[in-house]
C-alpha positions in Angstrom: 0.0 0.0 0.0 0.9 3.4 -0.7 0.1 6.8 0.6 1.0 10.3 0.6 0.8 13.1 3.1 1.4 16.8 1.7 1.5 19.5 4.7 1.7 22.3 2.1 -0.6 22.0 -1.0 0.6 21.4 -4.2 4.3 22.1 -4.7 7.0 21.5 -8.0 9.9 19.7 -7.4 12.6 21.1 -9.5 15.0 18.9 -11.1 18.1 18.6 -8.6 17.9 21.8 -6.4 15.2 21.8 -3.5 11.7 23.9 -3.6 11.5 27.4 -2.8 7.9 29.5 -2.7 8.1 32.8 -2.2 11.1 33.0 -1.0 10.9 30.1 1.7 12.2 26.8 1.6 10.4 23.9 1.1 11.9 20.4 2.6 10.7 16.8 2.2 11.0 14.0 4.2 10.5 10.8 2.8 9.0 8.6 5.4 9.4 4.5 4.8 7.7 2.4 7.6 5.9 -1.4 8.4 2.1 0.0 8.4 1.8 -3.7 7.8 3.4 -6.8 8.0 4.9 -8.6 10.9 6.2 -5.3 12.2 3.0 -3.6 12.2 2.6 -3.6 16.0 5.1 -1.3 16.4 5.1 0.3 13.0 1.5 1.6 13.9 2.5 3.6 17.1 5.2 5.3 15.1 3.0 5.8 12.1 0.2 7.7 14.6 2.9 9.6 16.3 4.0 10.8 12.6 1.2 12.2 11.8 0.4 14.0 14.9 3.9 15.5 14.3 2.8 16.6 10.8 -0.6 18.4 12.2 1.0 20.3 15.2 3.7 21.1 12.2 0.6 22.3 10.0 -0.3 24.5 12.8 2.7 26.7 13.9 2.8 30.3 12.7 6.3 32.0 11.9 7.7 29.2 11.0 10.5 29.9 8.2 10.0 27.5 5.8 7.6 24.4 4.7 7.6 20.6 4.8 6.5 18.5 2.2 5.5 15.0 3.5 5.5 11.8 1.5 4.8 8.5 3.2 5.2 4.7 2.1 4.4 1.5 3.5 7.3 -1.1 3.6 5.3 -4.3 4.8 7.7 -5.4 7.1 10.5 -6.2 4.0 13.5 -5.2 3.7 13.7 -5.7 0.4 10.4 -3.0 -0.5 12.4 -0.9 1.7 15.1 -0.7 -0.4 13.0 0.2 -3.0 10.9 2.8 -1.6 14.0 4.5 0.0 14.7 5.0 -4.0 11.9 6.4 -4.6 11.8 8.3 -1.8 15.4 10.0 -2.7 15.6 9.6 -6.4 11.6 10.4 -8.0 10.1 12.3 -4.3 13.6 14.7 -4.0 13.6 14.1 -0.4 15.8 16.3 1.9 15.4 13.9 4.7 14.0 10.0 4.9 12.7 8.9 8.0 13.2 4.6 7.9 12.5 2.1 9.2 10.6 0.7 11.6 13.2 -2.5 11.9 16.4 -3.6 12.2 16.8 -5.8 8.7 15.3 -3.0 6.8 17.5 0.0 8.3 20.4 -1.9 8.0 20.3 -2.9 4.2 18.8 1.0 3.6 21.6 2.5 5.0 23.4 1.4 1.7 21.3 3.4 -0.5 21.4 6.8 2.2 25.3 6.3 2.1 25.4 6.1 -1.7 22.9 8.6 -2.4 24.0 10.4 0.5 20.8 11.9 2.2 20.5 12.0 5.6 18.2 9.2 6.8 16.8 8.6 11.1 16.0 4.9 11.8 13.9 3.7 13.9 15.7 0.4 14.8 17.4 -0.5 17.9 20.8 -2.4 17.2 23.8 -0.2 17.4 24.7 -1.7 13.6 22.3 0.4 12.0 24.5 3.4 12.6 27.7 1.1 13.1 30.8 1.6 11.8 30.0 5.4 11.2 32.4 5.8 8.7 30.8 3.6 6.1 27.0 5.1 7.8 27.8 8.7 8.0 24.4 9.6 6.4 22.6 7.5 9.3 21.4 8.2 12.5 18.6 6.7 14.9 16.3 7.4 17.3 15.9 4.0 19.7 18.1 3.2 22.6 20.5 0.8 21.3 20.7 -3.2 22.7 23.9 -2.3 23.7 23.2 -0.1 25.9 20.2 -1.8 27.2 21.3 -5.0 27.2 24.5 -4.2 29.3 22.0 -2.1 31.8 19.8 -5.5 31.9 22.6 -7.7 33.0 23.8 -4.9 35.7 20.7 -5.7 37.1 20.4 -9.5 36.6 23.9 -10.3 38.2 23.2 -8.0 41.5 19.8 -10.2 42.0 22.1 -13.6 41.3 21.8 -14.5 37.6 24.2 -16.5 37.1 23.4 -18.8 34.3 21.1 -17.5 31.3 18.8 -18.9 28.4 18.6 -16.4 25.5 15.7 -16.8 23.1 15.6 -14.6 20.2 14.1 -13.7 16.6 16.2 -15.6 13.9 16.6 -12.5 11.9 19.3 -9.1 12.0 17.7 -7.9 15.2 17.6 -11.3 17.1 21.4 -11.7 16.3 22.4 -8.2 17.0 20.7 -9.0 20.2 23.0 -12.4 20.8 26.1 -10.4 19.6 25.4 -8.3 22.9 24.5 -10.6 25.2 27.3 -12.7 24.2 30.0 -10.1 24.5 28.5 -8.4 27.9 27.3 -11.5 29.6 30.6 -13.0 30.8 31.9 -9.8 31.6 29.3 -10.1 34.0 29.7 -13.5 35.4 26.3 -14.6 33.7 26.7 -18.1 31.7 24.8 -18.3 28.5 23.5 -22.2 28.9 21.1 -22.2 25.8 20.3 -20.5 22.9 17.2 -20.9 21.2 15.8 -18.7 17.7 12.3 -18.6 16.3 10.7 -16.3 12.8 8.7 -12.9 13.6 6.0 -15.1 11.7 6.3 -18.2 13.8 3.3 -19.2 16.4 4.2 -22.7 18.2 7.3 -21.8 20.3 6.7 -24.8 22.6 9.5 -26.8 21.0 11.9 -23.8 22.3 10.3 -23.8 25.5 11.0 -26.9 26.4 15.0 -26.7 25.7 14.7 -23.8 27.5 13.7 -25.9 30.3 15.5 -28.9 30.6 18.7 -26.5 30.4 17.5 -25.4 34.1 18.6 -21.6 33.6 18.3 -19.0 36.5 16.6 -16.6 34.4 15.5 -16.3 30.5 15.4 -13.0 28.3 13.4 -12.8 25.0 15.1 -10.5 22.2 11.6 -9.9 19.8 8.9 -7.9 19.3 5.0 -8.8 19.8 3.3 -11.0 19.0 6.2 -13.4 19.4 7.7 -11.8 22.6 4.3 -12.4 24.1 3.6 -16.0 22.7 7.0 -17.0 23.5 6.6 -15.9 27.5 3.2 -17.6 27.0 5.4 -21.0 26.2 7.6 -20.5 29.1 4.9 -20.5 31.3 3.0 -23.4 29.5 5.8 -25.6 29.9 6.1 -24.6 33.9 9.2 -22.4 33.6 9.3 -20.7 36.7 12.1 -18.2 37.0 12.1 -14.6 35.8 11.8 -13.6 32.3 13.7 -10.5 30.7 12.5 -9.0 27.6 14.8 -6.2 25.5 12.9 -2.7 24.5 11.1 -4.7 21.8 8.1 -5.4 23.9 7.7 -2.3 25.3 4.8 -1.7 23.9 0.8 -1.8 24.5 0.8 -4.5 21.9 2.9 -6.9 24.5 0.2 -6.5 27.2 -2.6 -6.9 24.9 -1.5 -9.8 23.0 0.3 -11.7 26.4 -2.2 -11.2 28.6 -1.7 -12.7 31.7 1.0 -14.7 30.8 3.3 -12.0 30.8 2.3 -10.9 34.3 6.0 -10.6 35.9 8.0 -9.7 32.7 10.9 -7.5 33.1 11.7 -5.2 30.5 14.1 -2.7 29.3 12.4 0.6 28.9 12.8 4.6 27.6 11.4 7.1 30.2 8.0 7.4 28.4 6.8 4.0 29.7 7.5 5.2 33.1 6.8 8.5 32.5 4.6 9.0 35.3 6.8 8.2 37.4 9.4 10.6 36.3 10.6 13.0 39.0 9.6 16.9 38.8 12.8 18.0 38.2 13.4 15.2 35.6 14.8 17.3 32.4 12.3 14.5 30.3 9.5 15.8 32.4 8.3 18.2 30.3 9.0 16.8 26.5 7.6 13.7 27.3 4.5 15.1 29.3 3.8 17.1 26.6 3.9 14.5 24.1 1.8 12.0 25.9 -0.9 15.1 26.3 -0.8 15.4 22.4 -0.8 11.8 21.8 -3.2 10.8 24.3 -5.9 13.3 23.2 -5.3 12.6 19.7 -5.3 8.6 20.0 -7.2 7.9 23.3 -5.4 7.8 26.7 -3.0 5.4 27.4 -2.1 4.9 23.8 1.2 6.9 24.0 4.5 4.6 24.1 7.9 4.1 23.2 7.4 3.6 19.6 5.2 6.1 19.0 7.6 8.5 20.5 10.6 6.7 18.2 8.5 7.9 15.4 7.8 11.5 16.9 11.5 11.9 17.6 12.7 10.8 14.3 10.6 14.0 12.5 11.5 16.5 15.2 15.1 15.6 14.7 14.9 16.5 11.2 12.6 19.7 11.4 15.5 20.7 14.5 17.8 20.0 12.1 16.1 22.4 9.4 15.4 25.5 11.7 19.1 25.6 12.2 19.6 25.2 8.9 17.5 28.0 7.6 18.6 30.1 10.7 22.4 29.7 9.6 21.6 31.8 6.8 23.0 29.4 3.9 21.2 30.4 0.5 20.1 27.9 -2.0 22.1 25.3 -3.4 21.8 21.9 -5.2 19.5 19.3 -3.2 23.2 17.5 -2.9 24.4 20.2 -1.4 21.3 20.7 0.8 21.5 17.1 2.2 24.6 17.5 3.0 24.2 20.9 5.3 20.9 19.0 6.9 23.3 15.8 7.7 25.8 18.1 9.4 23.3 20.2 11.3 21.8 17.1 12.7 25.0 15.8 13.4 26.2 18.6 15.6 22.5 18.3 17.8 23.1 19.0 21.4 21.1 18.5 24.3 17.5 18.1 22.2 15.2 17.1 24.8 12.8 14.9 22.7 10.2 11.9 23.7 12.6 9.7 23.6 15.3 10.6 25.5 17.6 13.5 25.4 20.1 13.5 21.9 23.4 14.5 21.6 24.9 13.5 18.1 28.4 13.8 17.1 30.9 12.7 14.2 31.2 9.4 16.6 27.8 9.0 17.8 24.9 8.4 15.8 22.7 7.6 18.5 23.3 10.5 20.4 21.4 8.7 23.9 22.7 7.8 27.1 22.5 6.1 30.5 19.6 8.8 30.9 17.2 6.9 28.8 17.2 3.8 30.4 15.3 2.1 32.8 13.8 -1.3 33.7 9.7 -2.1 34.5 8.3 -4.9 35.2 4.6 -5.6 34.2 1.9 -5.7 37.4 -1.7 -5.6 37.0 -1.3 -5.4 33.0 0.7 -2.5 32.8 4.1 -1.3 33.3 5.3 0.3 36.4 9.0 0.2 37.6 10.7 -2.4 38.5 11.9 -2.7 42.2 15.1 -2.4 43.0 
């Protein structure tokens, strides 16, 4: 399926420079994501979040310039990714592309972005998305990484006496990117990896996996997926009688892990950003504010409750890109070819400092793409079929 969004009427791309109209500038940002597919549960947050960015954006007076908006649905595959990224950069004229939703697809787009080089905000968790910079420079994301929160997991699993470890995961460039991490963190640790177990984003009988799981007798489990399959693979764990505590990364942090699990994934610990918990957030939190305000938006927009961390992945990805164009337009540069353009947008999102976003609070830099710290990441475990924080 296919759609497009235009914030500003009808507007004439011309050849290779970018659009001006009466004197101001007119940017547009290609936006690839999984409206549908096996990604959808968290491509739909994101989506939402998008397009409430696009209305508030609709309705702000003064601002210097305009923002064309052109939107295309992925599936869930890579490989229509790829081509839509194309599209995006080489028929639309984007300034900016916003994609995608996972790992597999942000990692094989990154290609074109660096070949075409336009500067392009994933949505995608693992650090090798944006890693090695050198060969990513036009790439940048939003998400924590599993690095990070993988790392912070385990910091918490070996002070409660983890010391040996199952590790059940998606079969696919996220899943291993996940493994990669817990293999090189968990020793460093003193946490023994005793079995390994993988599973498809379209698989529904996880029993099999469940029971290896099992008979390796570990202290604790963590699940590297996304719903449904983070849920239904919990739901396993408990069908078979595993009895120990169950980790999850920042994949199922998300409504959709709730809804779909049920009570089976009463007790699940999982990495979180700040917005999960964000009502728990201190007064003098500096993500107070950003995130309070988006969940307002989002919440009165969507229905209340609805606002999470993909929704604000998606949110953050746009408001990167229009900070990125303010200071742009502010610095004063005049108009030059939509090469040249892409490249000025790339360096002023590089040099973003302290933008306090839904997310988390970015700080990019010629060696750090993701541009997140220890800030942005917590821990909750889900009570009563939500997520509040998990005890220390």
């Amino acid at each position: 399926m296919q759609f497009s969004k235009i914030l500003v009427g009808s507007l004439l791309l011309l050849g290779t420079t970018s659009v001006y109209a009466q004197d101001e500038p007119v940017f547009t940002i290609g936006i690839v994501t999984a409206a549908t597919g096996a990604a959808s549960t968290i491509g739909t947050p994101a989506n939402a979040a998008i397009a409430l960015y696009e209305q508030q954006l609709a309705a702000q007076k003064g601002l210097p310039f305009r923002v064309r908006f052109v939107q295309y649905d992925d599936a869930s595959d890579p490989t229509r990714s790829v081509t839509l990224v194309r599209k995006a950069i080489q028929e639309d004229k984007a300034d900016f592309v916003i994609c995608c939703t996972t790992t597999p697809s942000s990692m094989a787009v990154s290609k074109v972005s660096e070949v075409e080089r336009t500067p392009t905000l994933s949505m995608a968790s693992s650090a090798d998305v944006v890693e090695p910079i050198a060969e990513k420079t036009y790439t940048f994301k939003t998400p924590i990484t599993d690095r990070l929160m993988i790392n912070h997991t385990l910091d918490y699993m070996a002070a409660h006496g983890v010391k040996t470890l199952a590790f059940m995961g998606l079969d696919d460039a996220y899943g291993e990117g996940g493994l990669m991490e817990m293999k090189a963190f968990s020793q460093k640790k003193g946490v023994k990896i005793v079995d390994i177990e993988r599973f498809g984003r379209a698989d529904t009988n996880f029993i099999p996996q469940a029971l290896k799981v099992l008979q390796s007798k570990p202290d604790a489990v963590y699940i590297h997926a996304i719903p449904p399959s983070a849920s239904l693979v919990q739901a396993a764990l408990k069908r078979v009688g595993y009895k120990g505590p169950i980790y999850h990364g920042a994949g199922s942090a998300t409504n959709a892990f709730i809804t779909i699990g049920k009570s089976a994934v009463e007790g699940a610990i999982v990495g979180v950003t700040p917005i999960t918990l964000y009502k728990f957030l201190a007064p003098n939190n500096p993500l107070k504010k950003s995130i309070g305000d988006f969940v307002a938006a989002y919440n009165a927009k969507y229905g209340q409750g609805k606002a999470e961390m993909f929704a604000s992945q998606g949110y953050d990805a746009i408001g990167l890109a229009v900070n990125a164009m303010k200071r742009y337009v502010a610095s004063g540069k005049k108009e030059g070819s939509l090469a040249q353009v892409r490249k000025d947008l790339r360096d002023e999102l590089e040099q973003t400092h302290e933008y306090a976003g839904s997310v988390g609070i970015f700080n990019y830099s010629p060696t750090d793409h993701v541009g997140l710290d220890k800030r942005t990441l917590l821990l909750a475990q889900v009570k009563g079929g939500q997520f509040v924080p998990l005890e220390k």
